[in-house]
C-alpha positions in Angstrom: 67.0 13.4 -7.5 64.1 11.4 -6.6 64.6 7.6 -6.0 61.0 7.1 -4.1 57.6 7.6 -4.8 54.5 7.8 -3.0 51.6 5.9 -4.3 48.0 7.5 -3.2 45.1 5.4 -3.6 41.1 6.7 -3.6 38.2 4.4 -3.8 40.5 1.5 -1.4 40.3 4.2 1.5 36.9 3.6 1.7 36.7 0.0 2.2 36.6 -1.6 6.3 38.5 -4.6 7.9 39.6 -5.8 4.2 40.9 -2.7 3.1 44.4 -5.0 3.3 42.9 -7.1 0.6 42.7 -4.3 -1.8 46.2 -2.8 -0.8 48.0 -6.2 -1.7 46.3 -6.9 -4.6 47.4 -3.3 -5.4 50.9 -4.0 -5.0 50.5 -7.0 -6.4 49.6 -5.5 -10.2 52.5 -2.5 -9.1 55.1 -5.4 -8.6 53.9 -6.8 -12.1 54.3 -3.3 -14.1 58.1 -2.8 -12.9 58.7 -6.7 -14.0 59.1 -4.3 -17.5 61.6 -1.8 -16.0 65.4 -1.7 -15.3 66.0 -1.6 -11.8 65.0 -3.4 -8.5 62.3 -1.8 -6.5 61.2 -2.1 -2.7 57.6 -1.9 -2.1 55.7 -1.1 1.5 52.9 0.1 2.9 51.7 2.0 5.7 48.1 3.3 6.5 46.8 5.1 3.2 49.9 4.8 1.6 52.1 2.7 -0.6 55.7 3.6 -1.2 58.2 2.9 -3.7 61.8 2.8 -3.6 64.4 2.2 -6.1 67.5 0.5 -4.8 69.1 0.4 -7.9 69.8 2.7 -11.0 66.4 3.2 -12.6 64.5 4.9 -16.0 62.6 7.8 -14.2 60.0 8.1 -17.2 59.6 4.8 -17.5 58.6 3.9 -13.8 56.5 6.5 -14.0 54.7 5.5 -17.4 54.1 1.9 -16.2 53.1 3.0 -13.0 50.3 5.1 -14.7 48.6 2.4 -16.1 47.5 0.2 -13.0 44.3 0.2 -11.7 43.7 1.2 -8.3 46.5 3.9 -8.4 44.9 7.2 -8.0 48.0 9.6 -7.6 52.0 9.0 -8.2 54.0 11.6 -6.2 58.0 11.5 -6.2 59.1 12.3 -2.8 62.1 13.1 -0.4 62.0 11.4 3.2 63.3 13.0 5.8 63.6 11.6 9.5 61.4 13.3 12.4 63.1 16.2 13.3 63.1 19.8 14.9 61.5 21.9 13.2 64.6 24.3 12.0 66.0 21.1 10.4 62.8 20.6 8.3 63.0 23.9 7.1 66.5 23.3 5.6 65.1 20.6 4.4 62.4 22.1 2.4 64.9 25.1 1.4 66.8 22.3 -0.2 64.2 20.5 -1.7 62.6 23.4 -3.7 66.2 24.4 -4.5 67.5 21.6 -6.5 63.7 21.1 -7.8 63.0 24.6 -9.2 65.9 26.3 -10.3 63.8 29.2 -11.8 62.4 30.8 -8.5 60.2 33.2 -10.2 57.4 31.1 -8.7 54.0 31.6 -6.9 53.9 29.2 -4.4 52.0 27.3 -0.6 53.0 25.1 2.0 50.3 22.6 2.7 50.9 20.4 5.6 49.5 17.4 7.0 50.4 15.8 10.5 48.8 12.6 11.4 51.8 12.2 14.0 50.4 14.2 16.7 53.9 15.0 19.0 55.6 17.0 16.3 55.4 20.3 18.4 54.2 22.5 15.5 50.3 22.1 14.2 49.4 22.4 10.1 48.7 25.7 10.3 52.2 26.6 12.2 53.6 24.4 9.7 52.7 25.9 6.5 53.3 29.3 8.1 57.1 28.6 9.2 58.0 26.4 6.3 56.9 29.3 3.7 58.2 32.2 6.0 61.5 30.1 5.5 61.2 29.7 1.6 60.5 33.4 1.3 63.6 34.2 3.3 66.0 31.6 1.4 64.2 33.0 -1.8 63.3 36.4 -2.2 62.0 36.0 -5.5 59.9 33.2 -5.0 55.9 35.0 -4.3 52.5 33.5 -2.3 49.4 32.8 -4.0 46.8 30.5 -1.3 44.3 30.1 -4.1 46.4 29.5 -7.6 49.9 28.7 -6.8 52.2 27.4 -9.5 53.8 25.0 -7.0 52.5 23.3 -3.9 54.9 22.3 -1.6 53.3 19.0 0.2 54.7 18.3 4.2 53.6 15.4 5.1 54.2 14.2 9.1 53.8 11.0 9.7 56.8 8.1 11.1 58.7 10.3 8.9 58.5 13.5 7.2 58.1 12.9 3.4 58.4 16.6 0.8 56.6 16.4 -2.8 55.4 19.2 -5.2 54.0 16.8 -7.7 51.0 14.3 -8.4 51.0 12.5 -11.8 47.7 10.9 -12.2 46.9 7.5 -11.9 44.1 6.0 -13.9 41.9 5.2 -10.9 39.3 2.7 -10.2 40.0 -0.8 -8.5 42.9 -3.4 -9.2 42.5 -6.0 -11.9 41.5 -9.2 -9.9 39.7 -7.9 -7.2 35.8 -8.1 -8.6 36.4 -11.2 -9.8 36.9 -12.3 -14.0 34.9 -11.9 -17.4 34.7 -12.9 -20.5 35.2 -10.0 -23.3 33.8 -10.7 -26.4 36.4 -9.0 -28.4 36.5 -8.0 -32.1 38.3 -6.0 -34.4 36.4 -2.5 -33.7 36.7 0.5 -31.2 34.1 -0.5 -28.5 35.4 -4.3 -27.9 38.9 -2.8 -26.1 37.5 0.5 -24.7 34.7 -1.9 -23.0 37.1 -4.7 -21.3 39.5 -1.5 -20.3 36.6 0.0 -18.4 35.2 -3.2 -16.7 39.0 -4.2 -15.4 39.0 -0.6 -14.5 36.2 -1.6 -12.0 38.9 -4.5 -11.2 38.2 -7.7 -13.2 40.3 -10.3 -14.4 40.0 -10.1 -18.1 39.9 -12.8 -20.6 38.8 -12.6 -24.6 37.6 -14.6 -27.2 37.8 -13.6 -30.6 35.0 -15.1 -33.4 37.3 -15.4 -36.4 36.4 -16.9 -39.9 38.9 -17.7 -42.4 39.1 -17.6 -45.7 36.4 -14.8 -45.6 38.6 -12.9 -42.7 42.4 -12.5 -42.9 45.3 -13.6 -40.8 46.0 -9.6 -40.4 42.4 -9.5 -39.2 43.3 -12.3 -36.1 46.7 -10.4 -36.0 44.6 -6.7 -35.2 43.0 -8.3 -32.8 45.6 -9.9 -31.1 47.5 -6.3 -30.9 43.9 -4.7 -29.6 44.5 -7.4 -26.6 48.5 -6.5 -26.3 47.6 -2.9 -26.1 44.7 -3.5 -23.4 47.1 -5.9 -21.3 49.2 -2.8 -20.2 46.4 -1.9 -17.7 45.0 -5.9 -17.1 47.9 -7.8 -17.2 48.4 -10.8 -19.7 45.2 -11.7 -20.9 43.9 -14.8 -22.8 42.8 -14.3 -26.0 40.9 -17.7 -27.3 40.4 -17.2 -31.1 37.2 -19.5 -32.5 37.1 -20.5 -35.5 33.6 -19.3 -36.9 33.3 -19.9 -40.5 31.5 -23.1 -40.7 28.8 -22.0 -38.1 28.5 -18.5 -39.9 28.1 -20.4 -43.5 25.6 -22.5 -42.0 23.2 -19.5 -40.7 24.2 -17.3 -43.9 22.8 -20.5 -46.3 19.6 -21.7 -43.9 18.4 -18.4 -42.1 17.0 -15.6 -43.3 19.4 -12.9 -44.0 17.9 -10.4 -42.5 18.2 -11.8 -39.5 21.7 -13.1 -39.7 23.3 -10.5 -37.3 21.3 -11.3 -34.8 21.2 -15.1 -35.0 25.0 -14.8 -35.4 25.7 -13.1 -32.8 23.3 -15.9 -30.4 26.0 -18.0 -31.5 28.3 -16.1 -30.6 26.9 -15.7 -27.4 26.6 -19.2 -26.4 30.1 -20.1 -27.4 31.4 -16.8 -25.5 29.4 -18.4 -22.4 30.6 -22.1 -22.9 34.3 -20.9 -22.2 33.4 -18.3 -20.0 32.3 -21.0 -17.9 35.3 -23.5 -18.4 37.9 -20.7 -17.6 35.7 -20.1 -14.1 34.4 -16.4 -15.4 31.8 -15.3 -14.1 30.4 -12.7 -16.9 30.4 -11.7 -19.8 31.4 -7.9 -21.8 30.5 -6.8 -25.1 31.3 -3.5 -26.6 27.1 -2.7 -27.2 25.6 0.6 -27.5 21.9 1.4 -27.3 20.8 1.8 -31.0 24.3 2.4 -32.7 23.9 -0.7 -35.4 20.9 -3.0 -36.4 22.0 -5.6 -33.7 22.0 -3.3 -31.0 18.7 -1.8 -30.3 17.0 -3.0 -27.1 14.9 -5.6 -28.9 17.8 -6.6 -30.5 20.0 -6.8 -26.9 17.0 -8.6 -25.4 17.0 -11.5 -28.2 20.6 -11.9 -27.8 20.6 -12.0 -24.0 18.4 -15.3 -23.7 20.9 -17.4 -24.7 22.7 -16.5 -21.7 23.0 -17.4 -18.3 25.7 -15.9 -17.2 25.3 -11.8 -16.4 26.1 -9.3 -19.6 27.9 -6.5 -18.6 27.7 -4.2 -21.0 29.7 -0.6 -19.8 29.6 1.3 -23.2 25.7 0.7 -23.2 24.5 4.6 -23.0 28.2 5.9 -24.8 27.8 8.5 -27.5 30.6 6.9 -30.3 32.8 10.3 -30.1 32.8 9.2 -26.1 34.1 5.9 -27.1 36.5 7.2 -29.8 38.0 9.4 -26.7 38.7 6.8 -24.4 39.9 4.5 -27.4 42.6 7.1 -28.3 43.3 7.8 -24.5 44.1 4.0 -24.2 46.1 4.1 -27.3 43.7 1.7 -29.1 42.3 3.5 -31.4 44.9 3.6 -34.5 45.0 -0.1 -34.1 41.5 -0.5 -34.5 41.2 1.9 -37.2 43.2 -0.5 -39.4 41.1 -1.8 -42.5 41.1 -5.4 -42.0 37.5 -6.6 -41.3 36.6 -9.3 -38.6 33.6 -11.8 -39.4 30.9 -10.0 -38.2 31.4 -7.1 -40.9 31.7 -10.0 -43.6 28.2 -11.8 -43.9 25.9 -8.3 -43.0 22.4 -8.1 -44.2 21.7 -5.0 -46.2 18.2 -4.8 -44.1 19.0 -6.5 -40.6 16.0 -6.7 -38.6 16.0 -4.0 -35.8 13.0 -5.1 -33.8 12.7 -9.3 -34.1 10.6 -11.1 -32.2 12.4 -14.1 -30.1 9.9 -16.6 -31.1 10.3 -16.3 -34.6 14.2 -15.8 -34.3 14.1 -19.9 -32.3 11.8 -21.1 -35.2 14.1 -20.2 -37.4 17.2 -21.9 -35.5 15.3 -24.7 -35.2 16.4 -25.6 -38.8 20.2 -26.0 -37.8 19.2 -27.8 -35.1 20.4 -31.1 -36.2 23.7 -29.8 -36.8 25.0 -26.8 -34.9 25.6 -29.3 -31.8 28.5 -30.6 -33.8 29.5 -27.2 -35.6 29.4 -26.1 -32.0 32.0 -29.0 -30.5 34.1 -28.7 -33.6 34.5 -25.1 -33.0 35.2 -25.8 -29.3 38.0 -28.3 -30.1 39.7 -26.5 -32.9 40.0 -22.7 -30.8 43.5 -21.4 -30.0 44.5 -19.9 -27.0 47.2 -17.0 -27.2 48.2 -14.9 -24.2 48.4 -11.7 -25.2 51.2 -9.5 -23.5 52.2 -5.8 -23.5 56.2 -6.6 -24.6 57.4 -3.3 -25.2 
């Protein structure tokens, strides 16, 4: 029965004079989920609300699954519209409503009313009081409970009258675009995707680059990780996914540096690359998928070392996570199974079997200073050859 929906935001309430901003760019990334759905949709706004209306035939479920995945949406509520009326007219109204949306009536149930337009005649509290008096009387087995009711009847007065019973939660935060655009550093693993989900949660753009080193890694390596970015994209939008070729920079560190330092020097590498695109594809940070202390390259000496490369801020959201808090979120997001699958990427390939978990930074740029001659080069040729692939949610 239900052909609009109400869209409730949270944290854009709060914002002044460019509140607007928010709101469009809101609709903007609402406009892009439906692209996905059958149907053609009408989308306005008012003060502290978005609406939805379908003007054609629609999937229900679906609408509602896409719509549950962009940013910025705090609450999805399907609701019935009805014009400013008397107050007897509401009430048959709401008698249909609940009629053809509960058929069991062996319900606990309040009224909760809201009236931002100050000349309806009756107040909130008159409101909820008449409209349930009237439920009761059309349904005698329909009961009141104030503190725990099964179903809450929602009145909402405003240039119309709009009736819902139902919120389906939104995932929150702040829509993709609107703080800006990083660079994820993104890998075959669990933290990579949970960590560019949360940041474009906060509401940056995301792009990815992926550090991938054939023959040692596998095409169904590059292929998990494209997938990972797929599987992200149905909260970001498309994202591109720039795929490095790493193998002749990783050989050379693996046959000129000590290994037990080869994580660490790596992932410098890795680091300055990441920053070189960052910066040609106007980001304006970078996101790893680090955790204090969880591997060798991670402790805080370890983070330090890897963070002078950079100029460019590290944002680093999964830094204090527990890994059964990451594994949550991962499975929430539906990436976990994906990167569960056993194909390594090129970090897990050349691993020392004592990494240094305290080095020094001086001693770490003495001992790059033997590729100096060549990593220049290694570093252009890697550059040159990259791919780009856009990574889309298709299904």
């Amino acid at each position: 029965m239900f052909t609009s929906f109400m869209i409730k935001y949270a944290e854009i309430g709060i914002k002044g004079k460019n509140r607007y901003l928010f709101e469009d760019a809101l609709i903007r990334q609402i406009k892009y989920a439906l692209k996905k759905c059958e149907g053609e949709f009408v989308i306005t706004k008012t003060p502290g609300r978005i609406y939805l209306d379908a003007e054609t035939d629609f999937d229900y479920d679906d609408v509602l699954e896409k719509l549950s995945c962009v940013f910025g949406i705090w609450g999805i509520c399907p609701i019935v519209r009805v014009p400013v009326c008397e107050p007897e007219e509401l009430y048959k109204a709401c008698i249909d409503y609940f009629d053809k949306v509960y058929p069991d009536k062996k319900k606990t149930f309040k009224v909760f009313s809201r009236r931002s337009n100050k000349s309806y005649p009756l107040d909130s509290m008159e409101l909820n009081a008449e409209v349930g008096a009237a439920l009761l009387d059309a349904f005698p087995e329909l009961s009141v409970d104030v503190h725990n009711p099964e179903i809450v009847l929602t009145v909402e007065v405003r240039d119309r009258i709009y009736l819902y019973s139902e919120m389906i939660p939104g995932p929150g935060g702040m829509p993709v675009g609107t703080n800006g655009k990083g660079m994820l550093l993104l890998s075959g693993g669990i933290d990579s995707p949970v960590s560019g989900w949360m940041v474009a949660k906060r509401g940056l753009k995301i792009d990815a680059v992926y550090f991938h080193a054939p023959a040692y890694t596998s095409e169904r390596a590059k292929q998990k990780v494209v997938d990972l970015a797929k599987k992200v994209s149905r909260y970001t939008g498309p994202i591109y996914l720039h795929v490095v070729n790493f193998t002749e920079i990783q050989l050379a560190i693996y046959e000129n540096c000590p290994h037990d330092e080869l994580t660490i020097i790596m992932r410098r590498y890795m680091m300055r690359i990441a920053e070189m695109i960052a910066k040609e594809t106007e980001c304006n940070c970078l996101i790893t998928g680090e955790s204090i202390g969880q591997v060798a390259s991670q402790t805080t000496q370890s983070l330090a070392v890897t963070n002078e490369v950079c100029t460019l801020p590290v944002f680093r959201p999964l830094i204090a996570f527990d890994k059964e808090d990451i594994v949550n979120i991962s499975k929430k997001i539906d990436t976990y199974e994906t990167s569960i699958l056993p194909f390594e990427d090129c970090c897990t390939i050349f691993v020392a079997k004592h990494p240094v978990t305290k080095p020094n930074l001086n001693v770490i740029k003495k001992h790059e200073q033997v590729l100096e001659d060549t990593i220049d080069d290694m570093i252009q040729r890697a550059m040159d050859t990259k791919e780009l692939i856009i990574a889309t949610d298709t299904e």
